[in-house]
Backbone bond lengths (Angstrom), bond angles and torsions (degrees), N, CA, C in turn:
res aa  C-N    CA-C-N  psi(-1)  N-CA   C-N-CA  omega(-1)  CA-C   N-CA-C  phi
1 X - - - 1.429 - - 1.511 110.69 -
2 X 1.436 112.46 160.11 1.464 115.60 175.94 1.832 129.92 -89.91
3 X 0.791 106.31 114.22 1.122 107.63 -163.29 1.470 123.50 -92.78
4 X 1.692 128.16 108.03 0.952 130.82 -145.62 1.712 124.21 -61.97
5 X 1.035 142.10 138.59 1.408 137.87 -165.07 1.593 112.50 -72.92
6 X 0.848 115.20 159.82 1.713 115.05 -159.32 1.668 95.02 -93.59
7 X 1.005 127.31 165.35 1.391 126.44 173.25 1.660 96.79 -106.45
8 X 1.267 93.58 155.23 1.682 106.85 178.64 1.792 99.42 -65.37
9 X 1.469 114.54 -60.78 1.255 125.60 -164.19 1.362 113.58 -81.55
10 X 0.879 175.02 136.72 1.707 170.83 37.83 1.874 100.89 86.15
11 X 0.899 122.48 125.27 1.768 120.35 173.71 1.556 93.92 -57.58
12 X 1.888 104.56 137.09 1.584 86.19 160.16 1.747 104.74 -101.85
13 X 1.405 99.10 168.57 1.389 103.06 176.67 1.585 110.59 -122.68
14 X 1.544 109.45 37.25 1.399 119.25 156.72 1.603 113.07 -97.48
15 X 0.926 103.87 132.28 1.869 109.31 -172.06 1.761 94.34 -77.82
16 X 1.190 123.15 -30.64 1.777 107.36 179.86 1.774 98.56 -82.61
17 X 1.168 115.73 -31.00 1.480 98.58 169.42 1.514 129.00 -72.34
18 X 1.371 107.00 -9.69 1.299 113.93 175.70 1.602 111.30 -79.85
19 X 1.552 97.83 -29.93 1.738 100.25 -168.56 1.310 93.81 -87.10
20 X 0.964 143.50 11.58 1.657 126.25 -147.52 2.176 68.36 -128.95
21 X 1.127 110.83 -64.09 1.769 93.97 -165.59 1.653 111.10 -66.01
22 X 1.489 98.82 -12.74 1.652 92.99 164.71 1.430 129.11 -81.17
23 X 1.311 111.62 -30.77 1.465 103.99 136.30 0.873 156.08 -65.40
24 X 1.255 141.75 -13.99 1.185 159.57 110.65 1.956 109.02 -9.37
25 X 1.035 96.51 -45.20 1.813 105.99 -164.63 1.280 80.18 -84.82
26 X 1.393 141.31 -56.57 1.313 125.89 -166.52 1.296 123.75 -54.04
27 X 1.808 111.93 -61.09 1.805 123.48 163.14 0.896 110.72 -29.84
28 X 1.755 130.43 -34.03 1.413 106.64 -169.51 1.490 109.84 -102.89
29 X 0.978 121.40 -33.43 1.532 112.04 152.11 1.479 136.41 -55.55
30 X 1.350 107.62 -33.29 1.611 105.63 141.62 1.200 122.38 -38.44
31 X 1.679 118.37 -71.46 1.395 105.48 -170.26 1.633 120.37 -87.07
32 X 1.528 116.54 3.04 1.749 114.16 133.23 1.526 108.59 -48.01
33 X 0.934 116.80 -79.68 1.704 103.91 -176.39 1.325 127.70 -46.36
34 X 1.165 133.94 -29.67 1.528 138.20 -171.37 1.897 87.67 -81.68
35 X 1.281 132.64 -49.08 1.665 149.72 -154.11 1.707 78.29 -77.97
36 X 1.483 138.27 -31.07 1.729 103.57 -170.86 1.547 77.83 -107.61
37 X 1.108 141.29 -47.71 1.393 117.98 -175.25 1.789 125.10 -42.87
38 X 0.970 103.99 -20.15 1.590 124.20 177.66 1.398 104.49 -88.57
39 X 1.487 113.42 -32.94 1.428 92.14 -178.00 1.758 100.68 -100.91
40 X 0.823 135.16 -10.13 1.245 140.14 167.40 1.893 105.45 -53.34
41 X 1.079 115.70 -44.13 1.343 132.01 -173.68 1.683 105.43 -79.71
42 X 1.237 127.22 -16.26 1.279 124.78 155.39 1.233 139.37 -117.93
43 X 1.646 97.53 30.62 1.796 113.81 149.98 1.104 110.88 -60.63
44 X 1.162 114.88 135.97 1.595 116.62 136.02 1.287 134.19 -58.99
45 X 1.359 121.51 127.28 1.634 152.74 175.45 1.707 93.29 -35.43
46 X 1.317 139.69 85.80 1.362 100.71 169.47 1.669 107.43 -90.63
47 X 1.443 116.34 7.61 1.353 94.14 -166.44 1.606 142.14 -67.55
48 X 1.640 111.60 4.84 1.140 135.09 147.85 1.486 119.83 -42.49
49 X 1.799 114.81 -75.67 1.090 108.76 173.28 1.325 120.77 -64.74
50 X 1.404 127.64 -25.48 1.869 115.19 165.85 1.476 117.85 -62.46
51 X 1.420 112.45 -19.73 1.570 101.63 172.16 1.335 107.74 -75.00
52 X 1.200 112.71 -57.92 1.552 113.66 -171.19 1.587 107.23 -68.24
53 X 0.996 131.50 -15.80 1.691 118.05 154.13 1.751 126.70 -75.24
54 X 1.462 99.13 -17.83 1.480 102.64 157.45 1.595 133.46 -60.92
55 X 1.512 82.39 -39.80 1.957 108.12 -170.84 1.145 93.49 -63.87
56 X 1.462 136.25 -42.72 1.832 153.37 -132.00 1.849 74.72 -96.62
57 X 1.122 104.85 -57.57 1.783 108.18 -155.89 1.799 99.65 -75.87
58 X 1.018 120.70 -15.36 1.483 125.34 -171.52 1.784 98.04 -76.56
59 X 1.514 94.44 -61.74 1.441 104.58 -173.32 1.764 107.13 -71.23
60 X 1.397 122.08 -14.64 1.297 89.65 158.27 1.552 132.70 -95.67
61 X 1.201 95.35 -25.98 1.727 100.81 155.14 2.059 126.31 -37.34
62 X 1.199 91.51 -50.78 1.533 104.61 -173.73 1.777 90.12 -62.19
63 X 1.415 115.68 -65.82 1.448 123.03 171.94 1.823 124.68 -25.60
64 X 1.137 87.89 -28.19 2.018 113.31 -169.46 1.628 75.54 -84.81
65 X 1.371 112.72 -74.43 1.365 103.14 -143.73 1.535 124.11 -56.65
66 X 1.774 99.34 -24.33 1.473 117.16 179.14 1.707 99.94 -70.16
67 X 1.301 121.07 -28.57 1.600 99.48 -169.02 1.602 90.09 -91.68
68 X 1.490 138.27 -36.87 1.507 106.85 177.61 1.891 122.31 -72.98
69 X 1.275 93.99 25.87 1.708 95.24 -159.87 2.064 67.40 -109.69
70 X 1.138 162.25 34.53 1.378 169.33 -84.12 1.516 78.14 165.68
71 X 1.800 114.01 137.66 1.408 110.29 161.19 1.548 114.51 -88.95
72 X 1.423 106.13 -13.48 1.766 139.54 -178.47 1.453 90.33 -50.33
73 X 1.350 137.96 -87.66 1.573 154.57 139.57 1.234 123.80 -1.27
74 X 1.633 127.59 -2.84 1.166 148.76 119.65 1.266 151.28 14.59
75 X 2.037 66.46 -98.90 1.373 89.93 -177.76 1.562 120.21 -107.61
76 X 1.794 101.44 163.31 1.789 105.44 174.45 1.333 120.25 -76.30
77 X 1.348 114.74 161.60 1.056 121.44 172.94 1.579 115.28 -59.75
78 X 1.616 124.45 -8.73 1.436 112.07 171.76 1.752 103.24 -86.88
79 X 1.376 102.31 -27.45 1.208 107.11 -165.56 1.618 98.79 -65.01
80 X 1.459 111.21 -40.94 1.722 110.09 -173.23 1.505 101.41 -56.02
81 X 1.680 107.45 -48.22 1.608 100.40 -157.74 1.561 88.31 -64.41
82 X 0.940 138.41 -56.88 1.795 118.16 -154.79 1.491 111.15 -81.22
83 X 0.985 140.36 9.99 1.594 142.26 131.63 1.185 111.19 -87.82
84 X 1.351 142.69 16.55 1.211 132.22 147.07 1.623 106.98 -104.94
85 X 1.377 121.13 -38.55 1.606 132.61 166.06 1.974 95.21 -34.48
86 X 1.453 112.93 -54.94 1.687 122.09 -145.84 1.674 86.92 -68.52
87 X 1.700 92.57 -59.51 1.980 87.86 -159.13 1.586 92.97 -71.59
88 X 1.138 159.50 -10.27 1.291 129.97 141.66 1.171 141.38 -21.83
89 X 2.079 96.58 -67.90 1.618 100.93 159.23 1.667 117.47 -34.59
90 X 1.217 98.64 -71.17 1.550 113.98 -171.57 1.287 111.42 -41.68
91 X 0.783 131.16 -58.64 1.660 130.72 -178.85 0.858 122.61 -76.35
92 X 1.883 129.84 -13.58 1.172 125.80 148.53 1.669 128.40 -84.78
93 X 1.492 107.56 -4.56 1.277 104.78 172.25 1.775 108.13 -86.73
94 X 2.202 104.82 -32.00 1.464 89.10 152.84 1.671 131.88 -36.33
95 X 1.366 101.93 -65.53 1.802 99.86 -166.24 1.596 109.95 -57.15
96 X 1.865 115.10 -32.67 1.179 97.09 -174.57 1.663 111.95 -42.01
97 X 1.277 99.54 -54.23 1.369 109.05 -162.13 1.841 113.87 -69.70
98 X 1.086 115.06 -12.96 1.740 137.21 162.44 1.334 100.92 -67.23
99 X 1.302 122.29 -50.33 1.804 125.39 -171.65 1.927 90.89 -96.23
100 X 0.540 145.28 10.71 1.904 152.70 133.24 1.478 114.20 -43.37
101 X 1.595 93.26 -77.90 1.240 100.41 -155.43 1.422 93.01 -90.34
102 X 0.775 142.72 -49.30 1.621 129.32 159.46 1.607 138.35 -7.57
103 X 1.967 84.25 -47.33 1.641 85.06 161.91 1.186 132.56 -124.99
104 X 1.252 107.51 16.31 2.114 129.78 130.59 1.686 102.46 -12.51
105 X 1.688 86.35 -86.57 1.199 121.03 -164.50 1.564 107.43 -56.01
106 X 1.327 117.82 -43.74 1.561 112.63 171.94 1.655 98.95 -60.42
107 X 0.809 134.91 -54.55 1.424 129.88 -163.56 1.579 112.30 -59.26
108 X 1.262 117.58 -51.40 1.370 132.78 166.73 1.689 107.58 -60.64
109 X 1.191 125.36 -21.24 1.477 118.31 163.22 1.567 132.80 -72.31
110 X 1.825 94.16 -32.46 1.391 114.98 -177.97 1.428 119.57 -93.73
111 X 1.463 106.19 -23.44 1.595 118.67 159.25 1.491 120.35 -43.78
112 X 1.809 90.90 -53.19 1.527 93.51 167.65 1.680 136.11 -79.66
113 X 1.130 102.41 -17.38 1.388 119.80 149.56 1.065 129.34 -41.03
114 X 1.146 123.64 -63.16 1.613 145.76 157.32 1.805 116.37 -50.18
115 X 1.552 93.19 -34.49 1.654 97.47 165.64 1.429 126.78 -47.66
116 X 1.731 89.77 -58.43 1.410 102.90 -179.23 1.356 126.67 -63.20
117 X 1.552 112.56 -38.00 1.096 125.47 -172.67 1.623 103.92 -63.74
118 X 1.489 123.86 -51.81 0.986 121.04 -167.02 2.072 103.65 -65.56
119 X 0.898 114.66 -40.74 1.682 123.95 -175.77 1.634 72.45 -65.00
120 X 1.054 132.51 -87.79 1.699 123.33 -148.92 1.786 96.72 -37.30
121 X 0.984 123.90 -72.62 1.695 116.96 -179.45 1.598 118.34 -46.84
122 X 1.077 115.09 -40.74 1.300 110.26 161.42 1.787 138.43 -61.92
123 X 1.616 96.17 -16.98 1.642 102.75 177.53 1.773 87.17 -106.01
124 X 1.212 145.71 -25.71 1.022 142.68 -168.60 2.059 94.49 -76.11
125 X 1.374 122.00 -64.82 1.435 134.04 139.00 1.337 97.74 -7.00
126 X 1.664 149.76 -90.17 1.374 149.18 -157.90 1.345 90.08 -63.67
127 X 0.814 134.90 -64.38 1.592 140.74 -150.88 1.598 96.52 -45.05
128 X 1.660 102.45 -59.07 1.599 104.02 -157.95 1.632 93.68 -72.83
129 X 1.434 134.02 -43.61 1.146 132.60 172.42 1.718 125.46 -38.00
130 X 1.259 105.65 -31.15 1.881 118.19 177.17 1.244 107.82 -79.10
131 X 1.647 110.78 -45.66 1.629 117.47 -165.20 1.274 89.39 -71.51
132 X 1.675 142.54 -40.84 1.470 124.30 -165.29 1.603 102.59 -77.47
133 X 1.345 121.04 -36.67 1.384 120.63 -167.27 1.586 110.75 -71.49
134 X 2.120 92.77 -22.01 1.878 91.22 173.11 1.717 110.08 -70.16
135 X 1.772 109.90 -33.14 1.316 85.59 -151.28 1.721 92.72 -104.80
136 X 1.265 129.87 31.36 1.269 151.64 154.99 1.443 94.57 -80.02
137 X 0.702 121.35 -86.39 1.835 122.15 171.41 1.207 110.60 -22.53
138 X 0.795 107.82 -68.25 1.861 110.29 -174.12 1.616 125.42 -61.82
139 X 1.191 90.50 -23.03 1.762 114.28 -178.86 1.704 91.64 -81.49
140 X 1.330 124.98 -54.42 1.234 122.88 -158.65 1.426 106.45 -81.55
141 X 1.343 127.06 -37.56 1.769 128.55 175.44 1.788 91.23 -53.16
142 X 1.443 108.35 -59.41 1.495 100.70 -165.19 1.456 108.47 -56.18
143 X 1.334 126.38 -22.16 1.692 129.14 178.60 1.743 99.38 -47.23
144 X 1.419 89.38 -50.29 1.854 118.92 -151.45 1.262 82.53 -53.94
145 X 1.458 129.86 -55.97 1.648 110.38 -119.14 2.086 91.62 -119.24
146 X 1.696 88.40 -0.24 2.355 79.23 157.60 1.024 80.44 -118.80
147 X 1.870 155.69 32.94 1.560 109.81 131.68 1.518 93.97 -99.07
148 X 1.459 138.47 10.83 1.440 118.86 178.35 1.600 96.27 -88.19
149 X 1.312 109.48 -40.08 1.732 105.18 -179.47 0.978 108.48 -85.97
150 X 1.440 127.45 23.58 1.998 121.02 164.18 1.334 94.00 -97.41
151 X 1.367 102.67 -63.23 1.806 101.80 171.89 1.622 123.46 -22.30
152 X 1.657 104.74 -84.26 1.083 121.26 153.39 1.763 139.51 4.16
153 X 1.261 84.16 -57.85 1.473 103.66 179.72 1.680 116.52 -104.66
């Protein structure tokens, strides 16, 4: 069993000493109460900054909701890799065909390149062919014309 704790003081069994420490017990619990009411009265107000940390928390919420409202936010990471796997293909079967026709077109540029070049050697070719046949000509009239005036004379 429990056995009750002794009191420091002796019970009195005068009824004015009883009222007199019950007052006592009261005053001081009175002025516990008056001591938190006083300090209650020199908190600070925060309810300014709790509104405006609501507003802060409202607008980032709404902010949250706009980026998962994102079709990006979606998707999985298998789902990313194989739409990134696809437009790979795709864009590399583009360039194949970009690096194709690209060098079509180089070839068909250099063909003609080679066109010219070859016609340039070939009129350069006539050129030297006329100038020898001119000054073959000219060499040979002049043959003609001191054996026509050896004759001649």
């Amino acid at each position: 069993m429990t056995a009750k704790p002794a009191r420091s003081t002796p019970p009195s069994t005068d009824a004015a000493g009883a009222f007199e420490e019950l007052r006592k017990q009261v005053s001081l619990l009175h002025s516990a109460i008056e001591g938190l009411a006083a300090a209650k009265e020199k908190l600070p107000d925060y309810s300014p900054t709790l509104r405006a940390i609501e507003a802060r928390l409202d607008s980032i919420d709404r902010h949250i909701d706009s980026i998962d409202d994102k079709p990006a936010m979606r998707l999985t990471p298998l789902a990313l890799a194989a739409e990134s796997h696809e437009a790979s293909r795709s864009y590399g079967a583009e360039d194949r065909k970009s690096v194709g026709e690209a060098r079509e077109a180089l070839a068909r540029s250099l063909g003609r390149v080679e066109g010219m070049i070859k016609q340039r050697r070939s009129n350069d070719e006539q050129d030297w062919w006329v100038t020898w046949a001119a000054t073959g000509g000219i060499l040979s009239g002049a043959l003609l014309a001191l054996i026509g005036v050896a004759v001649w004379m």
